[in-house]
C-alpha positions in Angstrom: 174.8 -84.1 -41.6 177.4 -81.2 -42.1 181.1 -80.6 -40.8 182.1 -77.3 -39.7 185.8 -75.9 -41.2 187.9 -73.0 -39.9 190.6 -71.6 -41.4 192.4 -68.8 -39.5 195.3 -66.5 -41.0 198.4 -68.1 -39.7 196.4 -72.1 -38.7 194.3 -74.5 -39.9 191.7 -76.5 -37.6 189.7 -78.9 -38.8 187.7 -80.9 -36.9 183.6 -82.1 -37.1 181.2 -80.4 -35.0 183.4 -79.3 -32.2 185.4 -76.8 -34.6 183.4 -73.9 -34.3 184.2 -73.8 -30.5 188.3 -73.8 -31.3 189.9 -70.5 -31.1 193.5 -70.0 -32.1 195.2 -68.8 -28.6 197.8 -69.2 -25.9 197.2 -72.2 -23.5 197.9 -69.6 -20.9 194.9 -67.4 -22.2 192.6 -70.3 -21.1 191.2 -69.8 -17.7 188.3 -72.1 -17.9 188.5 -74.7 -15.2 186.0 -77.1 -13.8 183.5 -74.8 -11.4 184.6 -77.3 -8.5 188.2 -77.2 -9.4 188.3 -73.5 -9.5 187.2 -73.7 -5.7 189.9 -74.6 -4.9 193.2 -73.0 -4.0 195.7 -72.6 -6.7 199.4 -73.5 -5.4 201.8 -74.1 -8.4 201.5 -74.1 -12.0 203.0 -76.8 -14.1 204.3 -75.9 -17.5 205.6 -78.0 -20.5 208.1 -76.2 -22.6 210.4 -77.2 -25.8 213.5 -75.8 -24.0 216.2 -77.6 -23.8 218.5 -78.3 -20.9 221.8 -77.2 -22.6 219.9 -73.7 -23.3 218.0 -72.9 -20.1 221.0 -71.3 -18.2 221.5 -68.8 -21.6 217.9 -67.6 -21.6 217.2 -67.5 -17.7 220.9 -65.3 -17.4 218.6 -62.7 -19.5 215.6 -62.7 -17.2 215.8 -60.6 -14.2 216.0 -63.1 -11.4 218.0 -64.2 -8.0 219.2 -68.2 -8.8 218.6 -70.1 -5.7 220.1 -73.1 -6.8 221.1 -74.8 -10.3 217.4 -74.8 -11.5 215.7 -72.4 -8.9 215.4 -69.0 -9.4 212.9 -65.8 -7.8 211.9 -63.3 -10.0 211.4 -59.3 -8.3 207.4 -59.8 -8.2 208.2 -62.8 -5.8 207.6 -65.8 -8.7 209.4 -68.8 -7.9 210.5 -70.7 -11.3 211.8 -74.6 -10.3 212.8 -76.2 -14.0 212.4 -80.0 -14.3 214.4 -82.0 -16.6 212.5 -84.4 -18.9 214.6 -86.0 -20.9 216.4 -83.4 -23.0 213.4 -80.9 -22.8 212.5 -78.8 -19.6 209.1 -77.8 -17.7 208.5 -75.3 -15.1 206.9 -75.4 -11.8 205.9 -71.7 -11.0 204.6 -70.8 -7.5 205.4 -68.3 -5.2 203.0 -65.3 -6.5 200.7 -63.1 -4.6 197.4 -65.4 -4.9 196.0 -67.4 -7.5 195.4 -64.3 -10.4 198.7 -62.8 -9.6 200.5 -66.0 -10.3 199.0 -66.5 -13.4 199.5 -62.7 -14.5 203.1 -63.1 -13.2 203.5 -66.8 -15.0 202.3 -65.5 -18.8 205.0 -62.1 -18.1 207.6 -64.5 -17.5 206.7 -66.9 -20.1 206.7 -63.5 -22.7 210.2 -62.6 -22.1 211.0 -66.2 -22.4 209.3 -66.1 -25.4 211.3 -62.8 -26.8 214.2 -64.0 -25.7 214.5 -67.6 -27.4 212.4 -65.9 -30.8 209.8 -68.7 -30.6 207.3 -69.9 -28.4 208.3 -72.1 -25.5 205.8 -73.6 -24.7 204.4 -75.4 -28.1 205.0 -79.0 -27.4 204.4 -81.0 -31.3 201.4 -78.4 -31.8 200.0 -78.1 -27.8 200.7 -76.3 -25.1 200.1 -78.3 -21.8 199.4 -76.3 -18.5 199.2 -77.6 -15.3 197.3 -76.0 -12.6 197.8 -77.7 -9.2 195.6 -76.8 -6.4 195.3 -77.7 -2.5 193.2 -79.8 -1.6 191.3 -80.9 2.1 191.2 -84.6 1.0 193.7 -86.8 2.9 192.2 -90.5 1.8 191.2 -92.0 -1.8 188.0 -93.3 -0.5 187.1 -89.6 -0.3 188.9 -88.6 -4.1 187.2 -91.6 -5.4 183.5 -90.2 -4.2 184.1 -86.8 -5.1 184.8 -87.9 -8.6 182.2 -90.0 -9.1 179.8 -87.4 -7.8 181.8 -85.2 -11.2 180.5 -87.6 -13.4 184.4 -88.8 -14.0 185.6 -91.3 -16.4 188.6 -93.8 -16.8 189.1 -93.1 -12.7 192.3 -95.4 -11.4 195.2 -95.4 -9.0 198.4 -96.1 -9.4 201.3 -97.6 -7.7 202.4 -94.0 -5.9 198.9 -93.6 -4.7 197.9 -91.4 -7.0 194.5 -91.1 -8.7 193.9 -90.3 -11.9 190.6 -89.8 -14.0 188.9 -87.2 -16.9 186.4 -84.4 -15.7 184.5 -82.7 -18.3 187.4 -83.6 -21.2 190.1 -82.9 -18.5 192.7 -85.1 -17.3 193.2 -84.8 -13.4 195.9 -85.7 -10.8 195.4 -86.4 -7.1 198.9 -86.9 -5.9 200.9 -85.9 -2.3 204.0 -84.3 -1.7 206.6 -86.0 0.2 205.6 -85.2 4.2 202.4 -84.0 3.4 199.0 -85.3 4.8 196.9 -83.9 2.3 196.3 -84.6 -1.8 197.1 -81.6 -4.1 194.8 -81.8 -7.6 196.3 -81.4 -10.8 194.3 -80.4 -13.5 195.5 -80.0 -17.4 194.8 -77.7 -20.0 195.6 -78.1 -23.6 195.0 -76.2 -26.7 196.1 -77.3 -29.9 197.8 -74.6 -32.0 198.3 -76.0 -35.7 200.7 -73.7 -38.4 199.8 -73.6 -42.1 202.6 -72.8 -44.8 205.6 -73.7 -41.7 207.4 -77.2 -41.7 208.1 -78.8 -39.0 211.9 -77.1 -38.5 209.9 -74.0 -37.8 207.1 -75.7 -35.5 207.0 -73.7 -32.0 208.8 -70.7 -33.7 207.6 -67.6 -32.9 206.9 -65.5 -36.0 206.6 -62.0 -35.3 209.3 -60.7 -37.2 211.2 -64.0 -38.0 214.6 -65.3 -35.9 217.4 -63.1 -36.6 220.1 -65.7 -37.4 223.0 -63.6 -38.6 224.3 -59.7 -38.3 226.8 -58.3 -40.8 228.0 -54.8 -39.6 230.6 -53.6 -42.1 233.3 -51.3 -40.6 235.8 -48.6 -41.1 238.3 -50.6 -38.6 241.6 -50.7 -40.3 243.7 -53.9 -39.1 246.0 -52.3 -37.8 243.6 -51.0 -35.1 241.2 -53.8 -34.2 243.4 -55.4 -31.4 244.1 -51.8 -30.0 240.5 -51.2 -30.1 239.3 -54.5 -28.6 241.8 -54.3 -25.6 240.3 -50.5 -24.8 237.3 -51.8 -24.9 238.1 -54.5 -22.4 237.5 -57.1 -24.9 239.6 -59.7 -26.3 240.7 -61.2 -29.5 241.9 -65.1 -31.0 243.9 -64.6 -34.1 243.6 -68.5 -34.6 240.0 -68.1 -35.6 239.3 -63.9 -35.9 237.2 -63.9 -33.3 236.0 -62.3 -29.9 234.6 -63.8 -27.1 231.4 -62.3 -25.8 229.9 -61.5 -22.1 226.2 -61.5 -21.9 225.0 -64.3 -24.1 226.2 -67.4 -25.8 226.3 -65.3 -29.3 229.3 -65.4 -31.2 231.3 -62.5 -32.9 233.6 -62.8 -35.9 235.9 -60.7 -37.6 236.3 -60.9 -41.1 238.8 -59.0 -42.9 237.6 -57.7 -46.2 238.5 -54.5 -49.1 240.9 -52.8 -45.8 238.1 -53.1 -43.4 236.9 -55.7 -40.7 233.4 -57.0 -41.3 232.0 -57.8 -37.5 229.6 -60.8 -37.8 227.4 -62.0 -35.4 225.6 -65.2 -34.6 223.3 -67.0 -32.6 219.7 -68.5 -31.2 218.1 -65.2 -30.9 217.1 -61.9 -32.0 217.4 -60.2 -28.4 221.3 -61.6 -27.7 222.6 -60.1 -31.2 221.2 -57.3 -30.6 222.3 -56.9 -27.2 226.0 -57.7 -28.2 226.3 -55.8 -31.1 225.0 -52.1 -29.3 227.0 -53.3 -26.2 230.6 -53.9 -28.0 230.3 -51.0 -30.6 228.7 -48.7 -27.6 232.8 -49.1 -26.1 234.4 -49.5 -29.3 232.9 -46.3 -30.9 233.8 -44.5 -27.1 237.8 -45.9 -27.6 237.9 -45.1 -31.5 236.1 -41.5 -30.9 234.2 -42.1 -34.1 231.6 -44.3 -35.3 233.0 -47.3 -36.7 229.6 -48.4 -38.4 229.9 -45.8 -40.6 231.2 -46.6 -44.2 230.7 -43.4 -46.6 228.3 -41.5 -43.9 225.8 -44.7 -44.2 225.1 -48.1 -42.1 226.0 -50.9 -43.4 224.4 -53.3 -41.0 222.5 -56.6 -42.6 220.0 -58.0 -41.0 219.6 -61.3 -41.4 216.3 -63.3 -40.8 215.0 -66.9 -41.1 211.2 -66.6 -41.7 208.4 -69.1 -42.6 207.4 -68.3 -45.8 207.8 -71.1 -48.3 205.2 -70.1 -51.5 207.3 -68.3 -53.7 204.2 -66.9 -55.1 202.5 -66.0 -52.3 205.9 -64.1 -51.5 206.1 -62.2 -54.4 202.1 -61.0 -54.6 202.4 -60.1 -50.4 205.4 -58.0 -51.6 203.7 -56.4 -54.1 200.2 -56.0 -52.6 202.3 -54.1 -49.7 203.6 -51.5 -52.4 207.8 -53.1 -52.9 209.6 -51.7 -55.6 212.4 -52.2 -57.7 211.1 -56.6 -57.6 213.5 -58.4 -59.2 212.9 -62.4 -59.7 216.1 -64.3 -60.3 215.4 -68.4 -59.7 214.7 -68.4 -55.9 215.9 -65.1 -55.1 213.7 -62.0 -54.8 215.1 -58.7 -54.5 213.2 -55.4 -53.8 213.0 -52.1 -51.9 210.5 -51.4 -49.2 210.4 -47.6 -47.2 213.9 -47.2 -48.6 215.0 -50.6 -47.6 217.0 -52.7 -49.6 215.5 -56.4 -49.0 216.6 -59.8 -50.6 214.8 -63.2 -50.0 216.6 -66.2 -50.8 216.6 -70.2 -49.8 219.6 -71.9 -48.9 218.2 -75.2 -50.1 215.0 -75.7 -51.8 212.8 -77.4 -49.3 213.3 -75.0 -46.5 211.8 -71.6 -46.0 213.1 -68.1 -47.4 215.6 -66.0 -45.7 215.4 -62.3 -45.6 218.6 -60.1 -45.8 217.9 -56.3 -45.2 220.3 -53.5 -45.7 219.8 -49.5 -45.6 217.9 -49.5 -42.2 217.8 -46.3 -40.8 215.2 -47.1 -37.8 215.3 -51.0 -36.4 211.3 -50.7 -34.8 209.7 -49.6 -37.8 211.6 -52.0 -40.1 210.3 -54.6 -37.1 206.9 -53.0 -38.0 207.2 -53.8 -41.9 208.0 -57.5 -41.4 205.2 -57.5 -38.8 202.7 -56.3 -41.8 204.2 -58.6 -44.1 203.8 -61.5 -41.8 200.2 -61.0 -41.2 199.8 -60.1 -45.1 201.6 -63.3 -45.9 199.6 -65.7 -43.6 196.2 -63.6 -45.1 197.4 -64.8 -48.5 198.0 -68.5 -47.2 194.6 -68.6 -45.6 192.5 -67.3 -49.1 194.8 -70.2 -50.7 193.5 -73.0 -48.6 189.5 -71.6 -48.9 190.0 -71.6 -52.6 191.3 -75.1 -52.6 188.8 -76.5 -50.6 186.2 -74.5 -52.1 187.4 -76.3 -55.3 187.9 -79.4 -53.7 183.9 -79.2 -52.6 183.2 -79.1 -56.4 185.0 -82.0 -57.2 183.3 -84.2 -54.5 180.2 -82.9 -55.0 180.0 -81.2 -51.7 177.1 -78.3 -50.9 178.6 -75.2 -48.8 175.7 -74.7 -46.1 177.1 -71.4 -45.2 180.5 -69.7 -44.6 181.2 -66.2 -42.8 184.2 -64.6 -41.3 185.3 -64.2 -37.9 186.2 -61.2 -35.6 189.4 -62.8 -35.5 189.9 -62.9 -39.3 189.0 -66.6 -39.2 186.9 -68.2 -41.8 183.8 -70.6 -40.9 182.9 -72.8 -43.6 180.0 -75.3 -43.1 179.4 -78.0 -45.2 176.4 -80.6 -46.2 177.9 -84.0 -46.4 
């Protein structure tokens, strides 16, 4: 008898026998439905998501969309979006599309900005991500669902007080249910995939980690105090004295003003990366127009900090991806790390010691390809975390007495371990 293991770059699977058929992707990437469900015709697509209800209206102002109604919206390609409250998490009822491909095509587009905009992935749900296809159907009695199922080779078939049926095809939990005034049953099929994160705790759990969430902006200034209010009110902003700060328009980000050495430090703060960013070039776009300089500008240089939460926790695994990827100037002090990277001055530090690092970064003269570096570093990182956990379970085989059958690696980077128990 022998168990297969996989260990992939940024996830772990383990599982006996079936592992070698998981592949680490998006739910929405899996298109495989039961031959007669696919058949059928594809009306709406249910999705689960981690959003909550108090931050739905922030990310969907962002999105490019007509709002029909408090939680309706239609996007320029013709999706319809309906949000569902459950609990304090939402899910989304997309429909609307031009046919069955097109709505899918136009449902992972949307769920991709969604994903940019709240800097994690929306639709992880505890380590799945639940679809929910929901077709048309010609049956308008259970006598008829209940055959067809059986004919499936179905299991755990039922019905339930609202006339629905429910029952598992080929590992798949399906739904035949009516809408109000409707003769006929729609079928709604799930699909899950379970998406599992080495080296993240469970803070981080759902967060996407391309280049970490961008928690706080530093910009230092050459604003005098004298002239902040002046500027602000050109620029059609205001200002609160009471707590130094200025309300913003496009996003639920929040700016501060912090006086400091003569000059105003402008921090910013918020859920993520994209509404920062979006404040801070909107707001010094018309300050620098009502000033006639730029006010970023201390000395001729930028003084921006970027700051960024990211998943690493391994302090050693840190500091060997930092070298391995050619930092200079590494300096260890306790928790911090300190180095320079493409002319980059970049500090990683923990504000308490069971969390992940934070990243400052200073001296960055182009915002894409220092995005690019932390990309690299990601994928270096999570590299360095997978050889880890082979070595320990190699180790761990030794210990138990285990025989390795055969390992080999992946297109996808993965490594396929098969053991002799």
């Amino acid at each position: 008898m022998s168990i297969t293991l996989m260990a992939y770059p940024m996830a772990f699977l383990i599982n006996p026998e079936e592992a070698k058929n998981e592949k680490l992707k998006r739910a929405s990437d899996d298109k495989a439905v039961n031959e007669d469900v696919a058949k059928e015709n594809l009306r709406a697509i249910r999705v689960l998501t981690n959003i909550k209800l108090e931050e739905l209206n922030g990310l969907m102002s962002m999105i490019d969309s007509n709002k029909l109604d408090s939680y309706t919206y239609v996007l320029p390609n013709d999706l319809k979006v309906h949000w569902v409250a459950n609990g304090k998490y939402c899910s989304a009822v997309l429909s609307g599309s031009h046919g069955s491909l097109s709505l899918q095509q136009d449902g992972e587009e949307f769920f991709k900005q969604l994903d940019e905009f709240a800097m994690r992935n929306v639709r992880l749900v505890e380590s799945n991500e639940y679809f929910y296809y929901m077709y048309d159907t010609g049956y308008s009695n259970m006598r008829e669902i209940y055959s067809k199922l059986k004919e499936q080779g179905a299991k755990h078939i039922y019905s339930t007080e609202k006339e629905e049926v429910v029952a598992e095809v080929e590992n798949q939990n399906v739904r035949y249910f009516k809408f109000q005034n409707e003769p006929n049953y729609v079928l709604e099929v799930e699909q899950k995939v379970t998406i599992m994160n080495i080296g993240m705790s469970g803070d981080y759990e759902g967060t996407n980690v391309r280049y970490g969430y961008l928690s706080n902006l530093k910009i230092q200034t050459n604003i005098k105090q004298e002239e902040l209010k002046t500027l602000l009110k050109k620029a059609n902003y205001l200002y609160y004295a009471g707590n130094s700060s200025t309300p913003l328009k496009n996003s639920n980000a929040t700016l501060n003003w912090v006086y400091k050495n003569g000059f105003y430090v402008a921090e910013f703060a918020g859920t993520n990366n994209a509404a920062i960013n979006k404040e801070a070039e909107i707001i010094f776009r018309k300050l620098n127009i009502a000033a006639g300089r730029d006010l970023r500008l201390i000395n001729d240089q930028s003084t921006i900090v970027y700051t960024y939460n990211t998943n690493y926790t391994d302090k050693g695994i840190l500091l060997n991806t930092l070298t391995e990827h050619g930092a200079t100037e590494l300096v260890e002090n306790g928790d911090e790390i300190s180095c320079k990277l493409f002319g980059m001055e970049m500090v990683y530090y923990k504000k308490d010691s069971s969390g992940g690092y934070v990243l400052d970064i200073t001296q960055v003269s182009d915002k894409s390809e220092c995005e690019d570096v932390i990309n690299d570093l990601n994928d270096e990182y999570g590299l360095n975390i997978q050889e880890m956990t082979y070595n320990k379970i190699k180790e761990r085989l030794e210990q138990e007495n285990m025989r390795l059958e055969s390992e080999s690696v992946m297109d996808d980077n993965s490594i396929v371990l098969t053991i002799d128990i």
